[in-house]
ZADO-1210 file (C-alpha; in nm, 4 decimals, padded with zeros to 6 digits):
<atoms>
<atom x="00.5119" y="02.5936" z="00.1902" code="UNK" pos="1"/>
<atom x="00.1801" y="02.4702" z="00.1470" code="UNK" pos="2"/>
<atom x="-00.0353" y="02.2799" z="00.4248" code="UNK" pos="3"/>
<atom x="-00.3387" y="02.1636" z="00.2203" code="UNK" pos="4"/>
<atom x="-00.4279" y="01.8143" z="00.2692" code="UNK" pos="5"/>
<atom x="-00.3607" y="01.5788" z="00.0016" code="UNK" pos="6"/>
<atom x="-00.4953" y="01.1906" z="00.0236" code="UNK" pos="7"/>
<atom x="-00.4257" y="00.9405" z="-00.2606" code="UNK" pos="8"/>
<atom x="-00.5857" y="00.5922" z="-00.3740" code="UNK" pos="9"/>
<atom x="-00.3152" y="00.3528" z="-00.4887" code="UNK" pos="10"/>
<atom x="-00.5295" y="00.0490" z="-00.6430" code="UNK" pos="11"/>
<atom x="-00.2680" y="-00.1931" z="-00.7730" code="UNK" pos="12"/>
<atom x="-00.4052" y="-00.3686" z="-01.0889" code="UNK" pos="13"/>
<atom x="-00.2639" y="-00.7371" z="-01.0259" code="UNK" pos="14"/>
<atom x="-00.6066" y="-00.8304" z="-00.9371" code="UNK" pos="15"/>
<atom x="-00.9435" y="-00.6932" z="-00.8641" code="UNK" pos="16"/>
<atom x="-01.0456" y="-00.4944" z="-00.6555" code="UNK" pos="17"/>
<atom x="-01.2939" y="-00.6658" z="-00.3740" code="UNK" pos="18"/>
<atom x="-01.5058" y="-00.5267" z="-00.0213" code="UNK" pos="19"/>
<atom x="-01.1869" y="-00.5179" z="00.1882" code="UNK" pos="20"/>
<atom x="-01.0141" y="-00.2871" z="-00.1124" code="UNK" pos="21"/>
<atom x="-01.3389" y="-00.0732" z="-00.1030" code="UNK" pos="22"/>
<atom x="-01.3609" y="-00.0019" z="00.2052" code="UNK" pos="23"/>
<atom x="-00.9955" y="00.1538" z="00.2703" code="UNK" pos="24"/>
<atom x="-01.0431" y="00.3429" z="-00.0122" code="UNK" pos="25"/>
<atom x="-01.3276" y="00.4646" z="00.1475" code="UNK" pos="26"/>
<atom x="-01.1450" y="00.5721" z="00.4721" code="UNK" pos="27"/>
<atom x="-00.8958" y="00.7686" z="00.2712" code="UNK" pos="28"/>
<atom x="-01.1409" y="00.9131" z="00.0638" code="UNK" pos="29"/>
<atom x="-01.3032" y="01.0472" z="00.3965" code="UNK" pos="30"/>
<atom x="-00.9851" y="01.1602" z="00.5606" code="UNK" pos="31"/>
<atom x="-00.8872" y="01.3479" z="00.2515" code="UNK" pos="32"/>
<atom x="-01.2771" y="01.5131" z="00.1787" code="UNK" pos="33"/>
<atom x="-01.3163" y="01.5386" z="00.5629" code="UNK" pos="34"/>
<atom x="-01.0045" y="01.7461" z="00.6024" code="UNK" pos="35"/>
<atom x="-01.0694" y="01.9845" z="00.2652" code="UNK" pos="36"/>
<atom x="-00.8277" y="01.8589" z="00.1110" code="UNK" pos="37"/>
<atom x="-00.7872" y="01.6226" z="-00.2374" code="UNK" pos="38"/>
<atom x="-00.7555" y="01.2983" z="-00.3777" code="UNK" pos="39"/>
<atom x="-00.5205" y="01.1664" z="-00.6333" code="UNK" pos="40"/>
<atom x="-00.5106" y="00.8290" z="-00.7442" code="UNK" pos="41"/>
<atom x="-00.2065" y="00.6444" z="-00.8830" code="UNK" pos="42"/>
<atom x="-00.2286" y="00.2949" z="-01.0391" code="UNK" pos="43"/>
<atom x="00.0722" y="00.0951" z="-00.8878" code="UNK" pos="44"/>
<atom x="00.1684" y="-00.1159" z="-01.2088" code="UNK" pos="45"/>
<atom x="00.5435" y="-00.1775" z="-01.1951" code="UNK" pos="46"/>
<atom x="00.4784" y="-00.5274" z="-01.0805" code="UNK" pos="47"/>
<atom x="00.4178" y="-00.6219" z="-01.4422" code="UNK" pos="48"/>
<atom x="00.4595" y="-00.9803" z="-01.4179" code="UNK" pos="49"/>
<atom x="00.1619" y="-00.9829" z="-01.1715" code="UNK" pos="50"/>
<atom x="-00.0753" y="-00.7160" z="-01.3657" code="UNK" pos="51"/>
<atom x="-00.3668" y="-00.8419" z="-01.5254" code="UNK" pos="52"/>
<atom x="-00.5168" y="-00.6983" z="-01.8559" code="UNK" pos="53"/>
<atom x="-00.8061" y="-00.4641" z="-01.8018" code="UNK" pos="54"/>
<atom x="-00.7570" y="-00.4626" z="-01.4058" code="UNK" pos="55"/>
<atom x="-00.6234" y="-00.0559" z="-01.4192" code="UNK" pos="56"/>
<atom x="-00.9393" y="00.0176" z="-01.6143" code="UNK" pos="57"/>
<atom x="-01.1650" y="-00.2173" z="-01.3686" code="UNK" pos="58"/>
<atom x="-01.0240" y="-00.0316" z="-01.0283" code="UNK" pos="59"/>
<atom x="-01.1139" y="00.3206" z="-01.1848" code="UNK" pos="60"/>
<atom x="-01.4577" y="00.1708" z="-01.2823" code="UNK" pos="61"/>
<atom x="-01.4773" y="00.0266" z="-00.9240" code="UNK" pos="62"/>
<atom x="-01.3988" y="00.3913" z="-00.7908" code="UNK" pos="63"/>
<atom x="-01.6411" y="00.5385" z="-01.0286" code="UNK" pos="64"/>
<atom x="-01.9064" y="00.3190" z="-00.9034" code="UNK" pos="65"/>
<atom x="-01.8103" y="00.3445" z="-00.5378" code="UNK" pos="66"/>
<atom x="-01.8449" y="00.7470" z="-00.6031" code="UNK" pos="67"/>
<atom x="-01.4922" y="00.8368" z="-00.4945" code="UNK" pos="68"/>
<atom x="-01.4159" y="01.0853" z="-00.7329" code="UNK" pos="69"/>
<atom x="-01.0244" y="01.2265" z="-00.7333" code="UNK" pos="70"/>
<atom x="-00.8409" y="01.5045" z="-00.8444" code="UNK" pos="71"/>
<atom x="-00.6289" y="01.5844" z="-01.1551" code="UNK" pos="72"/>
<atom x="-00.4964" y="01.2647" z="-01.3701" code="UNK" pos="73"/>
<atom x="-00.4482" y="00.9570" z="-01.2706" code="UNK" pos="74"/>
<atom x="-00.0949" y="00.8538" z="-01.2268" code="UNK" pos="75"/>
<atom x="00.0674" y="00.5512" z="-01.3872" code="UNK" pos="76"/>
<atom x="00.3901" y="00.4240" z="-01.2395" code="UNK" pos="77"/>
<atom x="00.4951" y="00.2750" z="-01.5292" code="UNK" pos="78"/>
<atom x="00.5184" y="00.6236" z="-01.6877" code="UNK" pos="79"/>
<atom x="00.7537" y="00.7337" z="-01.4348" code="UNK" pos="80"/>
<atom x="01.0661" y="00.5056" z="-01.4425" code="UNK" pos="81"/>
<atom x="01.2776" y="00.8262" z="-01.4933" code="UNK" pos="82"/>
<atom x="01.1678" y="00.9932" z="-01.1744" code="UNK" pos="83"/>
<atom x="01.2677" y="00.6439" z="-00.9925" code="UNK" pos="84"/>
<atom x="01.6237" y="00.6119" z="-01.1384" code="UNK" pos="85"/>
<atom x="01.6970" y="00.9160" z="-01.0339" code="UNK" pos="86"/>
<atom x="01.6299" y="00.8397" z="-00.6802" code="UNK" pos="87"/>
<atom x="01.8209" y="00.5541" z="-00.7011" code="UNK" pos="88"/>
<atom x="02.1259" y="00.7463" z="-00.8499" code="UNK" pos="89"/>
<atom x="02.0410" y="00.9619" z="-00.5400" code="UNK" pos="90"/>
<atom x="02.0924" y="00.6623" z="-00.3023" code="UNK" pos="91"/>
<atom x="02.4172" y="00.5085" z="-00.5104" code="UNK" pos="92"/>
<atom x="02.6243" y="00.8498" z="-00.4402" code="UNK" pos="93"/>
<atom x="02.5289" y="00.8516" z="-00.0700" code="UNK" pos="94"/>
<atom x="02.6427" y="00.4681" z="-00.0822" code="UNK" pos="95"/>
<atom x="02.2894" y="00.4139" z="00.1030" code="UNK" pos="96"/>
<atom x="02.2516" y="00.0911" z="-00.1217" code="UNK" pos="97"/>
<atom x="02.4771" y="-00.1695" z="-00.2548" code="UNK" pos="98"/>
<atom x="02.4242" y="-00.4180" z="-00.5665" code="UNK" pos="99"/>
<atom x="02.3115" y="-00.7888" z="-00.3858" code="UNK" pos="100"/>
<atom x="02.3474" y="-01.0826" z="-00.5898" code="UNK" pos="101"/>
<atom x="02.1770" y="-01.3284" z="-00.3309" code="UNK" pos="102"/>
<atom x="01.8387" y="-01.4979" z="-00.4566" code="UNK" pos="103"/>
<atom x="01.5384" y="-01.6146" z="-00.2092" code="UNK" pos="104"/>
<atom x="01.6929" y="-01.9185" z="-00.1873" code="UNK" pos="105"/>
<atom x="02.0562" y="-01.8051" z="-00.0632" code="UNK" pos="106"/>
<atom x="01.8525" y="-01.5761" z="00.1783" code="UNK" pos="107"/>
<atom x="01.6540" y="-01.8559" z="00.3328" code="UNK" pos="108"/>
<atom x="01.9605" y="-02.0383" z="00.3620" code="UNK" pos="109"/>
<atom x="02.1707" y="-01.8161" z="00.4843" code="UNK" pos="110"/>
<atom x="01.9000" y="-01.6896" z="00.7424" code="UNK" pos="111"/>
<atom x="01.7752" y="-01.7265" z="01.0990" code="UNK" pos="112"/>
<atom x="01.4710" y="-01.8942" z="01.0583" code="UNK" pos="113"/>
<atom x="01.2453" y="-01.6621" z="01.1752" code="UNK" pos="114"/>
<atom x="00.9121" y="-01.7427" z="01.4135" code="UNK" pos="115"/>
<atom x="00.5284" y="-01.8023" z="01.2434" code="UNK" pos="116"/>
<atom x="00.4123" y="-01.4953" z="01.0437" code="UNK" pos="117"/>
<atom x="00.7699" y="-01.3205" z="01.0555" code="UNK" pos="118"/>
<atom x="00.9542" y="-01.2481" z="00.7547" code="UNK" pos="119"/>
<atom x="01.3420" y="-01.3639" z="00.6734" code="UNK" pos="120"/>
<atom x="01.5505" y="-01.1000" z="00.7756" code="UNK" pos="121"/>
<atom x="01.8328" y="-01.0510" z="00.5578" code="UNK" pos="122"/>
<atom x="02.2030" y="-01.1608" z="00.6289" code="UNK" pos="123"/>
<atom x="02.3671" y="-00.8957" z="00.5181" code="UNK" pos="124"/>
<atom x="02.5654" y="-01.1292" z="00.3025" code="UNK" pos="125"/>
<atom x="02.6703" y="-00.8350" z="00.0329" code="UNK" pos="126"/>
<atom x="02.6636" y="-00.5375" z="00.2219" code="UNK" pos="127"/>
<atom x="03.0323" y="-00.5149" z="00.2337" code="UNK" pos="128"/>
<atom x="02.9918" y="-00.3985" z="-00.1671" code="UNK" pos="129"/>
<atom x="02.9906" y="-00.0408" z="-00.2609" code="UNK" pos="130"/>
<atom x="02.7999" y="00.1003" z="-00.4829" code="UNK" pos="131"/>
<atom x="03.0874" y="00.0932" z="-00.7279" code="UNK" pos="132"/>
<atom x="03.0884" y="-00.2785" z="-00.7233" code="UNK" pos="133"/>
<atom x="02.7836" y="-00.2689" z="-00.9987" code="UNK" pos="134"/>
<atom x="03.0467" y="-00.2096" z="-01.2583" code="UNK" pos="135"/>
<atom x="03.2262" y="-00.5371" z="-01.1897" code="UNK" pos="136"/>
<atom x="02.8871" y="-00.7325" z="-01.1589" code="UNK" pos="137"/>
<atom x="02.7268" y="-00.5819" z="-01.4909" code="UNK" pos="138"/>
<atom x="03.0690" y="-00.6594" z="-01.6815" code="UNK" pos="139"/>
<atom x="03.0938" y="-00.9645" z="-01.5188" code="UNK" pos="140"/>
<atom x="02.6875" y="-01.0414" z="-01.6606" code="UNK" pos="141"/>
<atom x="02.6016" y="-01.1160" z="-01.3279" code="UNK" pos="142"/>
<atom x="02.2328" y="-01.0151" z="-01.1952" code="UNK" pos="143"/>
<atom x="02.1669" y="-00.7939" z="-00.8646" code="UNK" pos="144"/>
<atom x="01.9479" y="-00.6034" z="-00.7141" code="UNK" pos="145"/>
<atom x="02.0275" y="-00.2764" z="-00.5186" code="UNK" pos="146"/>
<atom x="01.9983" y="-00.2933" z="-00.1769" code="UNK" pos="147"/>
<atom x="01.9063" y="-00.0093" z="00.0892" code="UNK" pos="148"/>
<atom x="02.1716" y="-00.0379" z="00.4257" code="UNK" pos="149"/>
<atom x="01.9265" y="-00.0065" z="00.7525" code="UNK" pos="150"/>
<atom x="02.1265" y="00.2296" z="00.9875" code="UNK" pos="151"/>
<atom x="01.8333" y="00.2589" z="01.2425" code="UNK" pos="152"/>
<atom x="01.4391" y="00.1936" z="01.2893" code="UNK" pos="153"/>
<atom x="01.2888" y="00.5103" z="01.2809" code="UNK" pos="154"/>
<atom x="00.9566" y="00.4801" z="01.4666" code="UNK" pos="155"/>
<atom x="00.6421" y="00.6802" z="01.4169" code="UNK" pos="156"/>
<atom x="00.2785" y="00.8310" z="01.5538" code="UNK" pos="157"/>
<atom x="00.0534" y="00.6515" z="01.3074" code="UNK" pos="158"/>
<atom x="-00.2589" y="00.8298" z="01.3427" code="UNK" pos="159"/>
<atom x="-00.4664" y="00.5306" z="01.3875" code="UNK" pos="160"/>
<atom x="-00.3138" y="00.2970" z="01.5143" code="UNK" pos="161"/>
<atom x="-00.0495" y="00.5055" z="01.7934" code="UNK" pos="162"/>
<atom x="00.2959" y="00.4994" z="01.8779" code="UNK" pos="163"/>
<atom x="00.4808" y="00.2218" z="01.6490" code="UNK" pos="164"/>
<atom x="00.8292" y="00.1041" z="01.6376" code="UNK" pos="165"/>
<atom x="00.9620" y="-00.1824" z="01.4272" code="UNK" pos="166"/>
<atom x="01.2999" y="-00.3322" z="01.4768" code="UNK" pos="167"/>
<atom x="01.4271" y="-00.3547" z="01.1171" code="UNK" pos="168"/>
<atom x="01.7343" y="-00.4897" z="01.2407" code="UNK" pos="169"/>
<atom x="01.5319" y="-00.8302" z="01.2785" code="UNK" pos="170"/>
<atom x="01.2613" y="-00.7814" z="01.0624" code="UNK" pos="171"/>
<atom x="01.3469" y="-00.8063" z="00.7694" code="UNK" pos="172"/>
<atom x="01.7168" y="-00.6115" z="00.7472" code="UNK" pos="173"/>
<atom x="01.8189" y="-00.4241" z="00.4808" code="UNK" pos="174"/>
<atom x="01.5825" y="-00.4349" z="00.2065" code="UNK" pos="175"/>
<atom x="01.5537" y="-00.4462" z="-00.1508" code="UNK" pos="176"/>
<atom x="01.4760" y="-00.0897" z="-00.3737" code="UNK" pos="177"/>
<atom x="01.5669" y="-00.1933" z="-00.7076" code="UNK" pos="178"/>
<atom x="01.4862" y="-00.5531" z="-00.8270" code="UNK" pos="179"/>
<atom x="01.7692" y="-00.7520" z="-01.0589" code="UNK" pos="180"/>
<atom x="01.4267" y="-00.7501" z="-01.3214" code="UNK" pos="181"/>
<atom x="01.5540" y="-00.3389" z="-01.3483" code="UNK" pos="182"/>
<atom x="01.2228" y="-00.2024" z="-01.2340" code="UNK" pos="183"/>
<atom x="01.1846" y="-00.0146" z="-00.8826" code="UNK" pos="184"/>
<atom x="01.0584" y="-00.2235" z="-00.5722" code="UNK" pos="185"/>
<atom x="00.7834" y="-00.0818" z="-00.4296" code="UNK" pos="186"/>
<atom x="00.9230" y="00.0787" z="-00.1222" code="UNK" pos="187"/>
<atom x="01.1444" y="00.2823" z="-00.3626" code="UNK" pos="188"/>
<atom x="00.8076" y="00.3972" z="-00.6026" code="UNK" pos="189"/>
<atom x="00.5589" y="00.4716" z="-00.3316" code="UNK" pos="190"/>
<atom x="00.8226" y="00.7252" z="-00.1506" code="UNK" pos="191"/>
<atom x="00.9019" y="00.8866" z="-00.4932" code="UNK" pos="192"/>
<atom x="00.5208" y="00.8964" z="-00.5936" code="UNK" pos="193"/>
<atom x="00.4053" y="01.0664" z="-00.2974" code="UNK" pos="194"/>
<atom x="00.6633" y="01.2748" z="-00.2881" code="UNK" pos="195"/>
<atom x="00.6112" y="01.3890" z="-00.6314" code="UNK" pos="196"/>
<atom x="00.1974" y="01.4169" z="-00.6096" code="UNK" pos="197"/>
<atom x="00.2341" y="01.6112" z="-00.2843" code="UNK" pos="198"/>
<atom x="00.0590" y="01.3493" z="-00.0743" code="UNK" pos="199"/>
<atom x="00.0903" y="01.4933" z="00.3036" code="UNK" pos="200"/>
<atom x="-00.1431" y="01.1498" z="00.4406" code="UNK" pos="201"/>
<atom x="-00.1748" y="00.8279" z="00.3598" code="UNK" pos="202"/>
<atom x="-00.4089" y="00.6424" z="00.4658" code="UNK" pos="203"/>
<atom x="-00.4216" y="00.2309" z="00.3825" code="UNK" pos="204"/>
<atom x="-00.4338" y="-00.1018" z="00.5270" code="UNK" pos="205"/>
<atom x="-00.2570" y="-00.1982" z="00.8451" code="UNK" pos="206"/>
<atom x="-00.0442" y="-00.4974" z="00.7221" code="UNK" pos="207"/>
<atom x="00.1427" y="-00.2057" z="00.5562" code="UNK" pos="208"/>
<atom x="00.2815" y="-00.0913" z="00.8950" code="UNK" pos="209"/>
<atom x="00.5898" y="-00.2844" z="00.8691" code="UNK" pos="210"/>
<atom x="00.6831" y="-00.0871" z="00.5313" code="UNK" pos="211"/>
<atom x="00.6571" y="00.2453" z="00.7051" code="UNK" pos="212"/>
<atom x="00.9609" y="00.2534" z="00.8873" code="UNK" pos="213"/>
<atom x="01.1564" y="00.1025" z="00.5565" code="UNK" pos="214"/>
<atom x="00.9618" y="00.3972" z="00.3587" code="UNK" pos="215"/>
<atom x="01.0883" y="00.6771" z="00.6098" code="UNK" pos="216"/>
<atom x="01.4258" y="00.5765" z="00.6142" code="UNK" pos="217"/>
<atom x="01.3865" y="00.6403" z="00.2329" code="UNK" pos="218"/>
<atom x="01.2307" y="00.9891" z="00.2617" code="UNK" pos="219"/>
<atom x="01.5240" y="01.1061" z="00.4880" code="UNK" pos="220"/>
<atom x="01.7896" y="00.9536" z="00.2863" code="UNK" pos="221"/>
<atom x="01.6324" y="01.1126" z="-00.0442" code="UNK" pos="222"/>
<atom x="01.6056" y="01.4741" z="00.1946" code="UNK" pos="223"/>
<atom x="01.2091" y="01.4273" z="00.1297" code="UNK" pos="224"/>
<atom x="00.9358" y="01.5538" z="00.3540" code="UNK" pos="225"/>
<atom x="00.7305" y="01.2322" z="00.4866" code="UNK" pos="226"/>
<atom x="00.3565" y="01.1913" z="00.4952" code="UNK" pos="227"/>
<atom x="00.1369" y="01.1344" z="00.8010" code="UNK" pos="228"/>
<atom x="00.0239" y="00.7501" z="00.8317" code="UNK" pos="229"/>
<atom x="-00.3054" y="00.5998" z="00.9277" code="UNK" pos="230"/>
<atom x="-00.3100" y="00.2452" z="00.9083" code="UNK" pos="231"/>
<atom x="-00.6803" y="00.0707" z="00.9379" code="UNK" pos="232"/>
<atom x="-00.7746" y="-00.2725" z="00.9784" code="UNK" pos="233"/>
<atom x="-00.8703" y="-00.5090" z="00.7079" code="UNK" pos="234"/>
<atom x="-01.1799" y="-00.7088" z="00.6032" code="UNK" pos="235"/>
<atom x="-01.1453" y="-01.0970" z="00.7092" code="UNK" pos="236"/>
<atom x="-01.3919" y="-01.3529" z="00.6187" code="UNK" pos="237"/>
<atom x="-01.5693" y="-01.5946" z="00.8661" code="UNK" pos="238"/>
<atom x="-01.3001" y="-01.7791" z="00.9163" code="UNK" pos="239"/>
<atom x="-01.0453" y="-01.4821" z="01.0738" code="UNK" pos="240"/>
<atom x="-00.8475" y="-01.4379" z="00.7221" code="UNK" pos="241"/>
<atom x="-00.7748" y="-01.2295" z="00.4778" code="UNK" pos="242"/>
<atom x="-01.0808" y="-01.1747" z="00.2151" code="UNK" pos="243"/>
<atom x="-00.9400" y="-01.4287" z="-00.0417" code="UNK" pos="244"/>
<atom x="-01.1560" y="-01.7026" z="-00.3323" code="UNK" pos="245"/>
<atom x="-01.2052" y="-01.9088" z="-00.0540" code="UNK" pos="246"/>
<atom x="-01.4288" y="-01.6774" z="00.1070" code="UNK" pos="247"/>
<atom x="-01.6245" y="-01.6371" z="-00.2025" code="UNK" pos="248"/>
<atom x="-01.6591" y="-01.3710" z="-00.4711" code="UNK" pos="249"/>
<atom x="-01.6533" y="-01.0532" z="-00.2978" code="UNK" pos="250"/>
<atom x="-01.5029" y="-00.8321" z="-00.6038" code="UNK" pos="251"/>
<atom x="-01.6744" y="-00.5043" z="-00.6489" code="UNK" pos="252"/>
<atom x="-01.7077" y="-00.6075" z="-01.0118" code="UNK" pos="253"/>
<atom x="-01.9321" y="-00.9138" z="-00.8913" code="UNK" pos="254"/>
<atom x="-02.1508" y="-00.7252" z="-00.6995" code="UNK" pos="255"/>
<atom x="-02.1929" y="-00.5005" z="-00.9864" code="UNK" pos="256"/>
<atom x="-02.3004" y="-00.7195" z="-01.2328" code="UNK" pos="257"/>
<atom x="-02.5027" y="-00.8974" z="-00.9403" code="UNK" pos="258"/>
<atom x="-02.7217" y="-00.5866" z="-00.9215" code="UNK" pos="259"/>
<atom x="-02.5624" y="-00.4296" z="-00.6192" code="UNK" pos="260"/>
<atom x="-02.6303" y="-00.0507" z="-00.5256" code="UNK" pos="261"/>
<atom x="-02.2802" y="00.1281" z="-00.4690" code="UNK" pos="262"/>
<atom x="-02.5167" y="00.3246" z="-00.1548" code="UNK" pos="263"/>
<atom x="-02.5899" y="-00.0268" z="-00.0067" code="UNK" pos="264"/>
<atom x="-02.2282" y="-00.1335" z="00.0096" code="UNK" pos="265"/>
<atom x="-02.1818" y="00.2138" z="00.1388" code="UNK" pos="266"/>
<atom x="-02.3748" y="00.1983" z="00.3943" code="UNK" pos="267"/>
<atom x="-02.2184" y="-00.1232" z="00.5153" code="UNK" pos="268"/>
<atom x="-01.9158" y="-00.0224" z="00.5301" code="UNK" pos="269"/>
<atom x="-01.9786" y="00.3306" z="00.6655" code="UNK" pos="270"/>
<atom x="-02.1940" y="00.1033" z="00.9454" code="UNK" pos="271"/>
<atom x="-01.8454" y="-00.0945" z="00.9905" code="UNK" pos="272"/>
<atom x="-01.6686" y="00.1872" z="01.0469" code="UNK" pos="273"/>
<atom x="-01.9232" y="00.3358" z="01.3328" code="UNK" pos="274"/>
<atom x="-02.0639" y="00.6455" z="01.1336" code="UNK" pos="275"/>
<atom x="-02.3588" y="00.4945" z="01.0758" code="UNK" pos="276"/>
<atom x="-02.6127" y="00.2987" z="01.3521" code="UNK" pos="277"/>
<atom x="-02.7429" y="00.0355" z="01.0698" code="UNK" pos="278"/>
<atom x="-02.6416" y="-00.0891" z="00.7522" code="UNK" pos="279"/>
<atom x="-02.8332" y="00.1672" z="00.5108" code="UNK" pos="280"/>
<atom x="-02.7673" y="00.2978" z="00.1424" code="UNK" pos="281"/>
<atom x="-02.5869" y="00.5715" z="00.2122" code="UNK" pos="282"/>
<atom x="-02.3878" y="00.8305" z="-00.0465" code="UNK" pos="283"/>
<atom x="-02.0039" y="00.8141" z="-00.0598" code="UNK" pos="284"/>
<atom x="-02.0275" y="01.2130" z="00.0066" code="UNK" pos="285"/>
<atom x="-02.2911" y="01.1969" z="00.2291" code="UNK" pos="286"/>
<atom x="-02.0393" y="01.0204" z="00.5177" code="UNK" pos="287"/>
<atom x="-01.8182" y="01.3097" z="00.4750" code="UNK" pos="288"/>
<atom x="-01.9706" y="01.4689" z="00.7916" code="UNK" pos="289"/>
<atom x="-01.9931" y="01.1337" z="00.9814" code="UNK" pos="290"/>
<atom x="-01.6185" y="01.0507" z="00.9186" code="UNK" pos="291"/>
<atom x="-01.4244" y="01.0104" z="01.2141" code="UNK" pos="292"/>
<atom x="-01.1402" y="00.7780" z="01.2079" code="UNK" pos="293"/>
<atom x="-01.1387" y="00.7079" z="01.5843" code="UNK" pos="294"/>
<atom x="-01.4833" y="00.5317" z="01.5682" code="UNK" pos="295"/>
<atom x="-01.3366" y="00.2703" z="01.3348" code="UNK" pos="296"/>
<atom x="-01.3441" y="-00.0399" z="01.5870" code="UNK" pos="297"/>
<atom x="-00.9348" y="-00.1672" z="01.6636" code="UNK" pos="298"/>
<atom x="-01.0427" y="-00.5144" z="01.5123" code="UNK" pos="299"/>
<atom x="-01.0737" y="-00.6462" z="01.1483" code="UNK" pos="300"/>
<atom x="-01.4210" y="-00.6258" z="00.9535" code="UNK" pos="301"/>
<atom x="-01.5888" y="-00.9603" z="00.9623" code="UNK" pos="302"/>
<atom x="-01.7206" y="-00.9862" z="00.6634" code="UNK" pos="303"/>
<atom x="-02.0263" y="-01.2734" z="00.6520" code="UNK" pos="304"/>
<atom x="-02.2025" y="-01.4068" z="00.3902" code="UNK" pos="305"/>
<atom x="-02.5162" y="-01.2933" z="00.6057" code="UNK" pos="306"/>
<atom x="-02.3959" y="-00.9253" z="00.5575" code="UNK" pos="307"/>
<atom x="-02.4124" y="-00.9770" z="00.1701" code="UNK" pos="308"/>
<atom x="-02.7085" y="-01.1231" z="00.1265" code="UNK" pos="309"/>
<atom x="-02.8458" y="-00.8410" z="00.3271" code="UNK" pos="310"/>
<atom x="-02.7679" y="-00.5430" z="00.0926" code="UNK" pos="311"/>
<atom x="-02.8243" y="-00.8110" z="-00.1876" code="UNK" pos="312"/>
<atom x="-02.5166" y="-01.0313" z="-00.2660" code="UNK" pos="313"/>
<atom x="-02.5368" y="-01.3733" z="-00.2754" code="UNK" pos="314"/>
<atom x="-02.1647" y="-01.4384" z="-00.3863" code="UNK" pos="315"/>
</atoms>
């Protein structure tokens, strides 16, 4: 069985693609390049109420520019619905899901309310339903969505961030892998994908750490091999939040068309990251020998408007 590392960039084209986006592509880029090993890139599209025209196209630009260059085609999820329904028929004859017919609304209801910055844990209101039950509901014409049974919270050794473990049990319950729309959710896609492209680490954004334990419950329930995680902190603006309008335009795209040097941006966000003493342009493939992941500081990237200006943004 093969041990060769294999990194992937997942931009998801329901908006652009701004500094925060950049630079944890960057760190994954690095851990992949660092380690001699490769880089896919998928485009997570199945959200397709929430994709914008053009935005698939715009991320690999934004790559491109960045210089992160990948390996073999790009993967579309939306060109691999097949490869997700049989997972899910997987899951149906090891009754590890059951069709739910509750909406948001019943949830919140129906729910504990749960304490600032926690999400609704789920009732468990239709887990009593097999996976047989979907006849009766699809003759019936009633919508559900398919529903994964949390047996236990597997924790994990994220390679970051240390020793995790996440209580599913209140946080969150069981949780959705097939929406009542009849696309995947993306817990469901992202174990399949990186199953399927032979992804051994991922590497992304550490408000993702709560979907780790949900996405290794899938891997051993679909007899799958899981990756190793690394989950970094995220840009923030002044004010302590995510990088969002109010903090200004900070897409890559803007910068871009503002005149921007890809090496400058670089170099701030290799300086960010401690590989680099000062802010200075800087080649994507030239950090590849400065890349450690233990110098990236615990905290979240302040990103100022002082910062900006200084490799020639004014937003």
């Amino acid at each position: 069985m093969s041990t060769a590392l294999t990194g992937r960039l997942a931009p998801s084209p329901t908006g652009a693609q701004h500094v925060g986006n950049a630079r944890t592509y960057l760190v994954a880029w690095l851990a992949a390049r660092a380690g001699g090993g490769t880089v896919r890139v998928r485009i997570e599209d199945i959200d397709s109420p929430r994709v914008k025209p053009g935005a698939a196209e715009q991320a690999l630009d934004d790559l491109r520019w960045l210089g992160l260059h990948w390996d073999g085609e790009v993967v579309t999820q939306t060109t691999r619905l097949p490869l997700y329904e049989a997972a899910l028929e997987t899951l149906k004859q090891a009754e590890r899901v059951y069709p739910c017919t509750c909406t948001r609304s019943d949830i919140a209801s129906a729910a504990s309310a749960p304490h600032a910055g926690e999400e609704v844990t789920y009732p468990g209101t239709c887990a009593h339903r097999s996976a047989m039950d979907a006849v009766v509901l699809q003759r019936d014409g009633k919508p559900f969505a398919w529903r994964f049974r949390v047996a236990d919270s597997p924790a994990f050794t994220d390679l970051f961030a240390g020793e995790q473990h996440i209580d599913l049990k209140h946080a969150g319950g069981d949780f959705v892998v097939w929406k009542s729309a009849g696309t995947p959710a993306y817990q469901l896609a992202v174990v399949v994908d990186d199953a399927a492209m032979g992804v051994t680490e991922v590497v992304r954004g550490d408000d993702l750490i709560p979907s780790t334990p949900r996405q290794l419950l899938l891997y051993r329930a679909l007899g799958l091999a899981p990756p190793a995680f690394a989950h970094v902190p995220l840009v923030v603006g002044a004010d302590g939040r995510r990088l969002a309008k109010r903090h200004g335009d900070t897409r890559l795209a803007a910068l871009r068309s503002a005149g921007v040097k890809p090496d400058a941006l670089l170099g701030l966000l290799g300086w960010s990251c401690g590989w680099l003493d000062r802010p200075e342009p800087v080649r994507a493939r030239d950090l590849i020998a400065r890349f450690r992941l233990e110098t990236i500081p615990k905290r979240p990237f302040v990103l100022s408007a002082e910062l900006l200006r200084a490799i020639g943004y004014a937003g």
